[in-house]
N, C-alpha and C positions, 0 to 999 in steps of 0.2 A: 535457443529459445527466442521468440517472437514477444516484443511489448509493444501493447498498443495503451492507446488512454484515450478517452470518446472530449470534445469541450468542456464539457460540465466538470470532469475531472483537473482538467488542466487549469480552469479558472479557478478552483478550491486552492488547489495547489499554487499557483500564485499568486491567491491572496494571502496563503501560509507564510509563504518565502517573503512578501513584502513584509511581514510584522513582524519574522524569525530568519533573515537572512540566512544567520549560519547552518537553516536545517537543508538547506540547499544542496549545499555540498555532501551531506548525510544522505541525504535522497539521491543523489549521482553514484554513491557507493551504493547503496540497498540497490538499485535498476541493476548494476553492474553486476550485482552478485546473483538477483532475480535471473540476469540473460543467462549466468550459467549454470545456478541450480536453483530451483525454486525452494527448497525443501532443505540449503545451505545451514546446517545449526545453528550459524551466528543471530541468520534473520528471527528464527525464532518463529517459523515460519506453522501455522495451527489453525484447523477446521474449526470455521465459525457452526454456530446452531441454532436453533428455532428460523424466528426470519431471514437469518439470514446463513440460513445452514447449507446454501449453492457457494459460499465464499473463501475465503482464505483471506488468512493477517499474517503481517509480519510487523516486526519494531523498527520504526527508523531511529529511534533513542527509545527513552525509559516513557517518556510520556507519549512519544508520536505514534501513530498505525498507519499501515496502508491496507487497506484490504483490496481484493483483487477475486479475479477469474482465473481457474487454471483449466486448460482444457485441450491436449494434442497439440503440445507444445507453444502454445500463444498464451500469454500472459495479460491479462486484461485489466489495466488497472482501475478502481472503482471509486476509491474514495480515502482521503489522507484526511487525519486529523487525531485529536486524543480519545482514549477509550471512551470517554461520554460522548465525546460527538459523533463518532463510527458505530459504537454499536447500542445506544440506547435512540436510535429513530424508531419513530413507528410513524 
């Protein structure tokens, strides 16, 4: 499996890990378990819907998300943060 992540993603995500260091290491696991199966039970891995029903989430802990792109094996990751920040945008 293929992971890719665009700037915009990476900046979120480092500005996560500046305030929450330890989820770092948490997110180095989840990529790791994403490269070999997306759909791993641990991740907890679940079709988003309405706006954002092209997507897919998984748990980096109880309160973190990743949401993502899955599509012919590339993983695209889209957006880290907690359920209110990932999926109440509009």
């Amino acid at each position: 499996m293929q992971i890719k992540a665009k700037p915009p993603f990476l900046k979120q995500a480092n500005k996560l890990f500046k305030k929450n260091p330890y989820l770092k290491k948490e997110f180095e696991v989840v990529i790791e378990k994403l490269t070999l199966d997306p759909f791993d039970p641990s991740l907890k891995t679940h079709k988003l819907s309405g706006e954002l029903k092209d997507f897919w989430s998984c748990h980096i802990t109880y309160t973190i998300r990743l949401s993502f792109k899955y599509k012919k094996g590339i993983v695209e990751l889209i957006d880290i943060g907690t359920h209110q920040e990932i999926y109440n945008q509009t």
